[in-house]
C-alpha angles and dihedrals in degrees: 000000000000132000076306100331120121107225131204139194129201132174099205092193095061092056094041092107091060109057101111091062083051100040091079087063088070136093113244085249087063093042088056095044091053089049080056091064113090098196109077090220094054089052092054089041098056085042103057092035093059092036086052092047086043095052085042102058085039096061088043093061099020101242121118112271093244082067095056115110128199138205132196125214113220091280102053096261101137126227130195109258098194121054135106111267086247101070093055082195108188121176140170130186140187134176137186137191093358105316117104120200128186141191134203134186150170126243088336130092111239134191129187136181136194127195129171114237105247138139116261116195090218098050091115094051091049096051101048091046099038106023127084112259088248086061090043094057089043095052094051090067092071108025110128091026133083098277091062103102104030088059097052087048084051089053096051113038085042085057100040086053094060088050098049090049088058088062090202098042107089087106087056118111112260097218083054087093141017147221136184111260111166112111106260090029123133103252099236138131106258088196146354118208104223093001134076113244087230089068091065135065124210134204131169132161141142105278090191134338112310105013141084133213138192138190134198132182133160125259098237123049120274116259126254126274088256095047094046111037115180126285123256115260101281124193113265136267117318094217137044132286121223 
C-alpha cells in the first residue's frame, strides 16, 4: 500500500499458461477483444491482465468478478459501473513486457504507469521534442552513460501517471508540467502549469528488477460522479506511445 493505495503485482507470463482457466472471469465484449489478438502471447496477456483486474476490484466490493461491470471515461481510462455511492472505488492500471500493476483507491483519482527499463534508440528525440526544457537539460547530462535509460523511464512513467490521474488529460502536452528524473533524485513534480505542485502527490520505485512505476494521485478527494461527468471525446495523444 501507498500513502492509502492499495498496490498489485502480476506477472502476466507466468500466468500465461493459465489463461483458459482465467478466460470464464471476462465480459463477452472482452472475449471477443482477446480473439482479436494474432499472437498467442498477446491474447493470454490481455486475458490474465483484465481477469486479475476483475478478481481485484471484486475483492475489493465483495461481488464475483464476472459481476463486475466497467466504464471507460472518454479516453479510455475505465471506471467501475457497479458499486454503492459510498465506496467511491477509483483504479488505474498499466503493464508492460509481461508484468501487469494496479492501483486502487478511495474517494481519490489515481494513475499509475509501468515501463521496463530498455535502451531506445530514440530516447534523445523524444526528450528534446516532448520533454520540458528543465528535463531536457537534465537528461543531457546522461545521455551516452549508464543512467541514460533509466532516467528517461522515470520521466515517463512518472508523466503518463499524472496523466492518467487526471482521468481526461492524455491530450495534454507533455513539457506543460515537470517531474525529477535523474537516478537518486527525490520523485517529485518540479512544476504544474495551471496547478500548484502541492495539489499533487507523487510516488515512484522499482516494483521488480528491470522495471520502474509511478503513481500519482491528487491531494483532495475526486469529485463525485454528478459533479464530474465525463469529458467529451478528445484527439489522442500528442506524442507517441511506446
Amino acid at each position: 500500500m501507498v500513502d492509502g493505495v492499495s498496490i498489485w503485482l502480476c506477472s502476466l507470463e507466468r500466468l500465461a499458461a493459465q489463461a483458459d482457466a482465467y478466460a470464464p472471469f471476462l465480459n463477452t465484449e472482452e472475449r471477443r477483444r482477446a480473439d482479436r489478438f494474432h499472437c498467442a502471447r498477446d491474447r493470454h496477456r490481455f486475458v490474465i491482465g483484465r481477469a486479475v483486474l476483475r478478481l481485484i476490484l471484486g475483492e475489493v466490493v465483495g461481488e464475483l468478478p464476472t459481476q463486475i461491470m466497467l466504464g471507460y471515461g472518454a479516453y479510455g481510462k475505465p471506471y467501475l459501473l457497479n458499486q454503492p455511492a459510498s465506496e467511491d472505488l477509483r483504479f488505474n492500471l498499466a503493464h508492460a513486457a509481461g508484468v501487469a500493476i494496479y492501483a486502487v483507491a478511495r474517494g481519490r483519482e489515481v494513475g499509475i504507469d509501468l515501463e521496463d527499463v530498455r535502451p531506445l534508440s530514440d530516447a534523445a528525440a523524444i526528450a528534446e521534442r516532448f520533454f520540458a526544457p528543465v528535463e531536457v537539460a537534465a537528461f543531457r547530462t546522461v545521455l551516452g552513460t549508464a543512467d541514460e535509460a533509466l532516467a528517461f523511464f522515470n520521466a515517463w512513467t512518472r508523466k503518463e501517471a499524472f496523466l492518467k490521474a487526471l482521468g481526461d488529460g492524455l491530450a495534454r502536452p507533455l513539457d506543460s508540467f515537470a517531474v525529477s528524473l535523474l537516478p537518486g533524485d527525490e520523485p517529485r513534480f518540479l512544476w504544474i502549469d495551471g496547478d500548484r505542485v502541492a495539489c499533487w502527490h507523487l510516488h515512484a520505485w522499482q516494483p521488480c528488477p528491470g522495471y520502474v512505476a509511478a503513481l500519482v494521485m491528487p491531494t483532495r478527494p475526486a469529485a463525485t460522479a454528478a459533479e464530474d461527468p465525463p469529458a467529451a471525446p478528445g484527439p489522442p495523444p500528442p506524442y507517441p506511445r511506446l
